[in-house]
N, C-alpha and C positions, 0 to 999 in steps of 0.2 A: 205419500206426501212429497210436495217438491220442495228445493232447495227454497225456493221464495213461500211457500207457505209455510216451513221451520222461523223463516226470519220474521213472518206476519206472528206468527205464536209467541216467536220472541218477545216481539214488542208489546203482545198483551200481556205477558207475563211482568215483564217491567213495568208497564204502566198499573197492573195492579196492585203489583210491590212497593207502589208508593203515594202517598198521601199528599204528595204537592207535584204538581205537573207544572213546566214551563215552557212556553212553545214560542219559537225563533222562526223568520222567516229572512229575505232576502230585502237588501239596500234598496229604493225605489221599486217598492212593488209595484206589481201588475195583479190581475185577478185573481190569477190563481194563486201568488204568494198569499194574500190574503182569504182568499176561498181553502186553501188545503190549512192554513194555517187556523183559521176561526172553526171551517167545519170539522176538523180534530177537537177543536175544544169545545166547541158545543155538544157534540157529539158524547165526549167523554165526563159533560156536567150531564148530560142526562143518564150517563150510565152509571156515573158516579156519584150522588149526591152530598155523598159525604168531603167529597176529595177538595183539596184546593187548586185551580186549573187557572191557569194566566195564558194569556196574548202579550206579546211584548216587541217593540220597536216602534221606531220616530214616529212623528206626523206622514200620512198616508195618502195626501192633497185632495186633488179631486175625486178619488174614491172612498173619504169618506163615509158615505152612503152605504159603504158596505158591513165595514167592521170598524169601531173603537179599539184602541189599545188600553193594557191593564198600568198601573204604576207598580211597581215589582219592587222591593228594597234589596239590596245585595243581600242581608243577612235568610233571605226569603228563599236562597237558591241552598245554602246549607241541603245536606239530604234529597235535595230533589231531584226529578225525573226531568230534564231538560232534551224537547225535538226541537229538531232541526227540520222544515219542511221547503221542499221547492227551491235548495241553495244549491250549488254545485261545488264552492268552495269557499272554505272558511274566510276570506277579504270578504265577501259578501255579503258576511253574515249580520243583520241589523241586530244592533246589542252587543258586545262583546265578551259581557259576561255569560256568555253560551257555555263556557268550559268550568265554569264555577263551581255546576250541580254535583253529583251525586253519580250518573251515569248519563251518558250522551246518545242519541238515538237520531241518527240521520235517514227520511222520507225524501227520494228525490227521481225525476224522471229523467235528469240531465246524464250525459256520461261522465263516468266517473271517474276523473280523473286528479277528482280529490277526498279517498276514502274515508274521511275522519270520522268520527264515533263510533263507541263501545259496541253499538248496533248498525249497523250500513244497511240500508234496503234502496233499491235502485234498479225500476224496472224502465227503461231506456225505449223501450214499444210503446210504454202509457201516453196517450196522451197530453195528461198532466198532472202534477200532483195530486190533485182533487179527484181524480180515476183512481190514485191509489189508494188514497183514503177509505174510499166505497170498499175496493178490496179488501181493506182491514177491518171495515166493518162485516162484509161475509164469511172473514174467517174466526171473528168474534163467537162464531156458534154460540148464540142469544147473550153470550157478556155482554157484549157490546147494542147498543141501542141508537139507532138513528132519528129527528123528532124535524118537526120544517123549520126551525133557524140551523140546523145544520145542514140541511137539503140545502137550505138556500143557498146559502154559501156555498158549497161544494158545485153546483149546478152554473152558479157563477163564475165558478174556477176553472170548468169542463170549458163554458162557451169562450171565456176568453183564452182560454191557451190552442182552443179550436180553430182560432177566427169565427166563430159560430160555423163551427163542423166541419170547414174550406180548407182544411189545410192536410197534407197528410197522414199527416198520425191518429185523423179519427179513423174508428174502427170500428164493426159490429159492438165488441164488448164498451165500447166509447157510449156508440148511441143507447144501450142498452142499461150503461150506468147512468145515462141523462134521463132515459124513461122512468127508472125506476124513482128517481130523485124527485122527479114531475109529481109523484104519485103522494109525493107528502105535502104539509100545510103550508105553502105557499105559492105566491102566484110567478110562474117564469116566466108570462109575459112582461108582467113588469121588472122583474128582473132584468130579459134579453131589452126591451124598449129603455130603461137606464144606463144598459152599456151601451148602444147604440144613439145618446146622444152627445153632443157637443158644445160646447159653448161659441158665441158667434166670434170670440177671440181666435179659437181652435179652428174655425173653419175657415178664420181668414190665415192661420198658418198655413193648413193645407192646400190653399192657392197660392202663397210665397213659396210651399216646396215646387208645385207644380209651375211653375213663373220660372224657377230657376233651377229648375232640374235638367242636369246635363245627361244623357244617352249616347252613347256610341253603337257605331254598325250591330254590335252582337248583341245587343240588350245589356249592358253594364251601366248601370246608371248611378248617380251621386250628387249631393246637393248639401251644402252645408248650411246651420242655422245659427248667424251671429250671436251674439248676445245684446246687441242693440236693439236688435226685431224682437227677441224675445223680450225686452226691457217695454218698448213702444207696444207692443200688443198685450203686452200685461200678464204674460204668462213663464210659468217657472219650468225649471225642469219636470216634474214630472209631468204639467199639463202638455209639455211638447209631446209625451209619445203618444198623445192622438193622432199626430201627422206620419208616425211609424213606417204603416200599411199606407200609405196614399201613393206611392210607385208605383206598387204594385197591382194597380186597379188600370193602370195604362197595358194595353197588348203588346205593347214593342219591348217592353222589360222585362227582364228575365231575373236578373240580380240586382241589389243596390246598395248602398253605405248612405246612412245621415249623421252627419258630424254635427252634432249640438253642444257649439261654445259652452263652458262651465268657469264660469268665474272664478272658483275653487282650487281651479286644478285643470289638466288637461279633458278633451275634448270628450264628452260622449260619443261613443260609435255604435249605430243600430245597425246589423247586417240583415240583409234577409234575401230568400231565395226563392223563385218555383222550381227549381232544377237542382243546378252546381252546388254542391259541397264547399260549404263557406264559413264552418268552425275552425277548421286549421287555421285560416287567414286571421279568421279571431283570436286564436289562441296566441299567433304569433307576435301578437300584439296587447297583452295584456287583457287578454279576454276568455272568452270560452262560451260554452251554448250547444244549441242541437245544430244537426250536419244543415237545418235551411233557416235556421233564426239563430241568432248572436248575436253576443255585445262585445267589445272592445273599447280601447283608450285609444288615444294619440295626443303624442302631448306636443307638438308644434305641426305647423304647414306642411311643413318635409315629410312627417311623417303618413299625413294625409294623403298627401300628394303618392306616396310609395305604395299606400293600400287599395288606393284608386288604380294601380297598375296591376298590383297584386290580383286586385277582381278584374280587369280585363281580363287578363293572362285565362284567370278560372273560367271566364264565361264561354271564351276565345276557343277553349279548347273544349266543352261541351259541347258547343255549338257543332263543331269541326270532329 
Protein backbone atom coordinates (compact mmCIF):
# COMPACT_ATOMS: atom_id res chain seq x y z
CA UNK A 1 0.00 0.00 0.00
CA UNK A 2 1.28 3.47 -0.87
CA UNK A 3 1.84 6.49 1.30
CA UNK A 4 -1.50 8.13 -0.63
CA UNK A 5 -3.46 5.08 -0.28
CA UNK A 6 -2.75 5.11 3.91
CA UNK A 7 -3.90 8.77 3.64
CA UNK A 8 -7.29 7.57 1.35
CA UNK A 9 -7.93 4.93 4.36
CA UNK A 10 -7.40 7.72 6.66
CA UNK A 11 -10.03 9.65 5.52
CA UNK A 12 -12.45 6.93 5.39
CA UNK A 13 -11.73 6.04 8.67
CA UNK A 14 -12.60 9.66 9.79
CA UNK A 15 -15.27 10.05 7.91
CA UNK A 16 -16.84 6.94 9.36
CA UNK A 17 -16.05 8.01 12.97
CA UNK A 18 -18.40 10.61 12.59
CA UNK A 19 -22.03 11.26 12.40
CA UNK A 20 -21.80 15.00 10.96
CA UNK A 21 -19.71 15.85 8.02
CA UNK A 22 -18.99 19.34 6.84
CA UNK A 23 -17.46 20.21 3.63
CA UNK A 24 -15.51 23.65 2.81
CA UNK A 25 -14.44 24.57 -0.56
CA UNK A 26 -12.56 27.68 -2.10
CA UNK A 27 -13.72 31.75 -2.27
CA UNK A 28 -15.15 32.15 -5.88
CA UNK A 29 -15.49 28.82 -7.01
CA UNK A 30 -14.92 27.30 -10.30
CA UNK A 31 -16.23 23.60 -11.09
CA UNK A 32 -14.30 21.81 -9.61
CA UNK A 33 -14.49 23.59 -6.18
CA UNK A 34 -17.94 22.84 -6.42
CA UNK A 35 -17.78 19.37 -8.24
CA UNK A 36 -15.21 17.87 -5.71
CA UNK A 37 -16.93 19.52 -2.97
CA UNK A 38 -20.83 18.37 -3.66
CA UNK A 39 -19.56 14.99 -5.37
CA UNK A 40 -18.01 14.09 -1.62
CA UNK A 41 -21.17 14.94 -0.32
CA UNK A 42 -23.43 13.30 -2.30
CA UNK A 43 -21.39 10.52 -2.46
CA UNK A 44 -21.14 10.18 1.20
CA UNK A 45 -25.39 10.62 1.68
CA UNK A 46 -25.54 7.59 -0.26
CA UNK A 47 -23.21 5.73 1.55
CA UNK A 48 -24.19 7.04 4.54
CA UNK A 49 -27.84 7.44 5.07
CA UNK A 50 -27.73 7.96 8.42
CA UNK A 51 -25.12 10.59 8.75
CA UNK A 52 -25.54 14.22 8.62
CA UNK A 53 -23.47 15.87 5.58
CA UNK A 54 -23.45 19.68 4.71
CA UNK A 55 -22.04 21.85 1.71
CA UNK A 56 -21.15 25.16 2.94
CA UNK A 57 -20.13 28.57 1.50
CA UNK A 58 -21.53 31.96 -0.13
CA UNK A 59 -23.58 32.47 -3.19
CA UNK A 60 -21.88 30.50 -6.09
CA UNK A 61 -23.22 33.06 -9.11
CA UNK A 62 -23.64 31.85 -12.34
CA UNK A 63 -22.96 28.22 -11.42
CA UNK A 64 -25.71 27.87 -9.65
CA UNK A 65 -27.06 25.15 -11.79
CA UNK A 66 -24.71 23.02 -10.32
CA UNK A 67 -24.78 22.85 -6.56
CA UNK A 68 -26.95 24.56 -3.62
CA UNK A 69 -25.22 25.35 -0.50
CA UNK A 70 -26.46 24.04 3.04
CA UNK A 71 -27.35 26.69 6.07
CA UNK A 72 -24.92 25.17 8.79
CA UNK A 73 -25.33 26.74 12.47
CA UNK A 74 -21.99 27.18 14.39
CA UNK A 75 -23.25 24.95 17.21
CA UNK A 76 -23.60 22.18 14.12
CA UNK A 77 -19.71 21.98 13.71
CA UNK A 78 -19.23 20.82 17.70
CA UNK A 79 -17.89 17.05 17.04
CA UNK A 80 -17.74 17.27 13.48
CA UNK A 81 -15.87 15.93 10.64
CA UNK A 82 -14.96 19.08 8.61
CA UNK A 83 -13.10 18.86 4.52
CA UNK A 84 -11.56 20.99 3.01
CA UNK A 85 -11.65 20.34 -0.82
CA UNK A 86 -9.88 22.11 -3.95
CA UNK A 87 -8.22 24.94 -1.54
CA UNK A 88 -4.53 25.36 -1.40
CA UNK A 89 -4.49 27.72 1.57
CA UNK A 90 -6.47 28.50 4.30
CA UNK A 91 -7.29 32.74 3.07
CA UNK A 92 -9.20 30.81 0.74
CA UNK A 93 -11.14 28.99 2.48
CA UNK A 94 -15.14 30.04 1.88
CA UNK A 95 -16.52 29.93 5.56
CA UNK A 96 -14.17 30.41 8.17
CA UNK A 97 -15.49 28.26 10.57
CA UNK A 98 -13.46 25.46 8.96
CA UNK A 99 -11.35 25.13 12.02
CA UNK A 100 -14.37 24.78 14.50
CA UNK A 101 -14.97 20.93 14.02
CA UNK A 102 -13.83 18.06 15.52
CA UNK A 103 -10.95 17.19 13.15
CA UNK A 104 -9.90 18.85 9.79
CA UNK A 105 -9.25 16.76 6.59
CA UNK A 106 -7.78 18.68 3.71
CA UNK A 107 -8.42 17.08 -0.34
CA UNK A 108 -6.46 19.23 -2.68
CA UNK A 109 -4.53 18.94 -6.08
CA UNK A 110 -2.67 22.30 -5.68
CA UNK A 111 0.90 22.41 -4.14
CA UNK A 112 1.27 22.40 -0.96
CA UNK A 113 2.48 25.01 0.26
CA UNK A 114 -0.13 25.39 2.91
CA UNK A 115 -0.38 21.96 4.85
CA UNK A 116 -3.19 22.61 7.16
CA UNK A 117 -5.38 19.82 8.54
CA UNK A 118 -5.34 16.79 11.00
CA UNK A 119 -5.36 14.86 7.64
CA UNK A 120 -3.43 16.61 4.40
CA UNK A 121 -4.02 14.53 0.94
CA UNK A 122 -2.48 16.24 -1.85
CA UNK A 123 -1.90 14.60 -5.04
CA UNK A 124 -0.37 17.52 -7.34
CA UNK A 125 -0.47 14.94 -10.79
CA UNK A 126 -4.42 14.89 -10.49
CA UNK A 127 -6.04 16.66 -12.62
CA UNK A 128 -8.50 18.08 -10.27
CA UNK A 129 -9.92 17.60 -7.18
CA UNK A 130 -12.97 15.79 -8.44
CA UNK A 131 -10.12 12.89 -9.83
CA UNK A 132 -9.38 12.60 -6.33
CA UNK A 133 -12.63 12.18 -5.16
CA UNK A 134 -13.08 9.15 -7.67
CA UNK A 135 -9.85 7.97 -5.99
CA UNK A 136 -11.30 7.83 -2.68
CA UNK A 137 -14.27 6.30 -3.81
CA UNK A 138 -11.89 3.24 -5.20
CA UNK A 139 -10.28 2.96 -2.24
CA UNK A 140 -13.58 2.76 -0.34
CA UNK A 141 -13.45 -1.21 -1.06
CA UNK A 142 -17.55 -1.04 -1.42
CA UNK A 143 -17.88 1.40 1.92
CA UNK A 144 -18.00 3.97 -0.08
CA UNK A 145 -20.88 4.11 -2.82
CA UNK A 146 -21.05 6.35 -5.97
CA UNK A 147 -24.94 7.17 -7.32
CA UNK A 148 -25.37 9.98 -10.74
CA UNK A 149 -25.88 13.22 -8.49
CA UNK A 150 -22.54 12.46 -7.52
CA UNK A 151 -21.31 11.46 -10.96
CA UNK A 152 -22.60 14.49 -11.97
CA UNK A 153 -20.86 16.54 -10.22
CA UNK A 154 -17.53 15.08 -9.98
CA UNK A 155 -17.57 14.79 -13.98
CA UNK A 156 -18.34 18.49 -13.91
CA UNK A 157 -15.32 19.17 -11.83
CA UNK A 158 -13.01 16.83 -14.12
CA UNK A 159 -14.20 18.97 -17.34
CA UNK A 160 -13.75 22.21 -16.00
CA UNK A 161 -10.45 22.06 -14.20
CA UNK A 162 -9.59 20.12 -17.64
CA UNK A 163 -10.54 22.96 -20.00
CA UNK A 164 -12.61 19.85 -21.22
CA UNK A 165 -9.47 17.55 -21.46
CA UNK A 166 -6.91 20.66 -23.30
CA UNK A 167 -4.96 21.33 -20.69
CA UNK A 168 -2.03 19.36 -19.38
CA UNK A 169 -2.88 17.49 -16.49
CA UNK A 170 -5.35 15.25 -18.33
CA UNK A 171 -4.14 12.01 -18.14
CA UNK A 172 -4.97 8.23 -19.12
CA UNK A 173 -6.30 7.80 -15.25
CA UNK A 174 -8.14 11.53 -16.09
CA UNK A 175 -10.09 10.13 -19.06
CA UNK A 176 -10.68 6.92 -17.44
CA UNK A 177 -12.26 8.57 -14.18
CA UNK A 178 -14.54 10.71 -16.69
CA UNK A 179 -15.55 7.23 -18.45
CA UNK A 180 -16.36 5.59 -15.54
CA UNK A 181 -18.48 8.74 -14.18
CA UNK A 182 -20.29 8.78 -17.71
CA UNK A 183 -21.46 5.26 -16.82
CA UNK A 184 -23.76 6.48 -13.97
CA UNK A 185 -27.38 8.32 -14.07
CA UNK A 186 -26.86 11.25 -15.69
CA UNK A 187 -26.58 12.98 -18.77
CA UNK A 188 -22.75 14.62 -19.52
CA UNK A 189 -23.76 16.01 -22.51
CA UNK A 190 -25.96 18.28 -20.84
CA UNK A 191 -23.55 18.68 -18.33
CA UNK A 192 -20.42 19.48 -20.82
CA UNK A 193 -23.32 21.77 -23.33
CA UNK A 194 -24.05 23.96 -19.65
CA UNK A 195 -20.49 24.67 -19.18
CA UNK A 196 -19.86 25.57 -22.35
CA UNK A 197 -22.43 28.28 -22.48
CA UNK A 198 -22.37 32.01 -21.93
CA UNK A 199 -24.39 34.66 -21.56
CA UNK A 200 -24.54 37.44 -24.33
CA UNK A 201 -23.09 39.86 -21.39
CA UNK A 202 -20.15 37.27 -21.18
CA UNK A 203 -19.45 37.21 -24.75
CA UNK A 204 -19.51 40.66 -25.23
CA UNK A 205 -16.66 40.72 -22.31
CA UNK A 206 -14.58 38.38 -24.22
CA UNK A 207 -14.57 40.79 -27.17
CA UNK A 208 -13.59 43.78 -24.69
CA UNK A 209 -10.67 41.33 -23.54
CA UNK A 210 -9.85 40.56 -27.06
CA UNK A 211 -10.30 44.75 -28.17
CA UNK A 212 -7.75 45.48 -25.65
CA UNK A 213 -5.57 42.76 -25.17
CA UNK A 214 -1.92 43.86 -25.34
CA UNK A 215 0.83 41.11 -26.78
CA UNK A 216 4.37 41.51 -27.02
CA UNK A 217 7.12 39.90 -29.37
CA UNK A 218 7.32 36.62 -27.07
CA UNK A 219 3.74 35.98 -26.51
CA UNK A 220 3.26 37.81 -23.04
CA UNK A 221 0.02 39.06 -23.00
CA UNK A 222 -2.22 41.22 -20.50
CA UNK A 223 -5.41 43.19 -20.45
CA UNK A 224 -7.14 44.57 -17.69
CA UNK A 225 -10.88 44.68 -16.75
CA UNK A 226 -12.27 47.99 -15.15
CA UNK A 227 -14.87 48.09 -13.04
CA UNK A 228 -17.06 50.29 -15.05
CA UNK A 229 -17.32 47.63 -18.04
CA UNK A 230 -18.04 45.35 -15.57
CA UNK A 231 -20.74 47.62 -14.00
CA UNK A 232 -22.06 48.66 -17.93
CA UNK A 233 -22.20 44.98 -19.04
CA UNK A 234 -23.93 43.85 -16.04
CA UNK A 235 -21.64 41.37 -14.86
CA UNK A 236 -19.87 40.59 -11.41
CA UNK A 237 -16.95 39.01 -10.50
CA UNK A 238 -17.42 35.88 -10.71
CA UNK A 239 -19.34 36.04 -14.24
CA UNK A 240 -15.94 37.77 -15.48
CA UNK A 241 -14.05 34.38 -15.39
CA UNK A 242 -15.79 33.43 -18.42
CA UNK A 243 -13.33 35.74 -20.29
CA UNK A 244 -10.38 33.67 -18.26
CA UNK A 245 -9.41 31.22 -21.21
CA UNK A 246 -10.09 33.83 -24.09
CA UNK A 247 -6.17 34.69 -24.75
CA UNK A 248 -5.44 31.87 -24.81
CA UNK A 249 -7.44 30.80 -28.00
CA UNK A 250 -5.10 33.45 -29.99
CA UNK A 251 -1.83 31.41 -31.51
CA UNK A 252 0.67 34.34 -30.76
CA UNK A 253 0.09 33.82 -26.79
CA UNK A 254 1.75 31.96 -24.89
CA UNK A 255 1.31 33.48 -21.31
CA UNK A 256 -1.08 36.15 -19.95
CA UNK A 257 -2.46 38.19 -16.59
CA UNK A 258 -6.18 39.52 -16.38
CA UNK A 259 -6.57 42.09 -13.85
CA UNK A 260 -10.19 42.34 -12.92
CA UNK A 261 -10.89 45.71 -10.77
CA UNK A 262 -12.61 44.68 -7.45
CA UNK A 263 -14.34 47.28 -5.76
CA UNK A 264 -13.52 45.62 -2.46
CA UNK A 265 -10.29 45.51 -2.41
CA UNK A 266 -7.21 45.12 -4.74
CA UNK A 267 -7.34 43.80 -8.25
CA UNK A 268 -8.04 40.06 -9.34
CA UNK A 269 -5.14 38.47 -11.01
CA UNK A 270 -5.90 35.43 -13.43
CA UNK A 271 -2.49 33.95 -14.70
CA UNK A 272 -2.38 31.31 -17.17
CA UNK A 273 0.05 29.50 -19.39
CA UNK A 274 0.77 26.92 -22.34
CA UNK A 275 4.32 26.75 -21.50
CA UNK A 276 6.48 29.07 -18.68
CA UNK A 277 6.00 28.50 -15.24
CA UNK A 278 3.88 31.11 -13.71
CA UNK A 279 2.98 30.29 -9.82
CA UNK A 280 6.06 31.63 -8.46
CA UNK A 281 5.08 35.20 -10.22
CA UNK A 282 1.80 34.43 -8.42
CA UNK A 283 2.85 33.53 -5.37
CA UNK A 284 4.94 36.61 -5.17
CA UNK A 285 2.26 38.32 -5.34
CA UNK A 286 -0.20 37.19 -2.85
CA UNK A 287 -1.40 34.28 -4.75
CA UNK A 288 -0.59 30.69 -5.53
CA UNK A 289 -2.02 27.91 -8.12
CA UNK A 290 -0.56 25.15 -10.46
CA UNK A 291 2.94 25.89 -12.45
CA UNK A 292 0.21 27.06 -15.84
CA UNK A 293 -2.90 28.42 -13.94
CA UNK A 294 -2.88 31.05 -10.99
CA UNK A 295 -4.36 33.53 -9.12
CA UNK A 296 -2.98 36.60 -7.53
CA UNK A 297 -3.74 40.17 -6.02
CA UNK A 298 -2.35 43.61 -6.83
CA UNK A 299 -3.38 46.13 -5.10
CA UNK A 300 -2.49 49.42 -7.20
CA UNK A 301 -1.14 50.22 -11.07
CA UNK A 302 2.36 49.88 -9.95
CA UNK A 303 1.96 46.79 -9.00
CA UNK A 304 0.42 45.62 -12.06
CA UNK A 305 2.46 47.29 -14.00
CA UNK A 306 5.59 45.18 -12.20
CA UNK A 307 3.79 41.72 -13.02
CA UNK A 308 3.42 42.67 -16.51
CA UNK A 309 7.40 42.69 -16.51
CA UNK A 310 7.60 39.98 -14.36
CA UNK A 311 5.69 37.79 -17.12
CA UNK A 312 7.80 39.12 -19.97
CA UNK A 313 11.00 38.45 -18.23
CA UNK A 314 9.24 34.55 -17.79
CA UNK A 315 8.08 34.18 -21.34
CA UNK A 316 11.36 35.96 -22.70
CA UNK A 317 13.26 33.49 -21.32
CA UNK A 318 11.27 30.30 -22.38
CA UNK A 319 11.13 31.46 -25.46
CA UNK A 320 15.03 31.94 -25.61
Amino acid sequence: MTVNDTTLHQIIAAIEAHDTIIIHRHEHPDPDALGSQGGLAEMLKQSFPTKHVFVVGHEVGNLGWLNEMDTVLDEQYQDALVIVTDTANTPRIDDTRFNKGNELIKIDHHPNDDPYGDITYVDTDASSASEIIVDLFHAGDNVLQLNGAAARLLYAGIVGDTGRFLYPATTTKTFAAAGELIGYDFSAAAVSRRMNEITLAQAKLQSYVFNHLQVDDNGAAWVTIPLVTLKELGINQDSASAAVSTPGRLGDVVAWLEFIENPEGPYRVHLRSKGPVINELAKSHNGGGHPLASGAKAANEAEMAAMVKELQAIVAAWQH
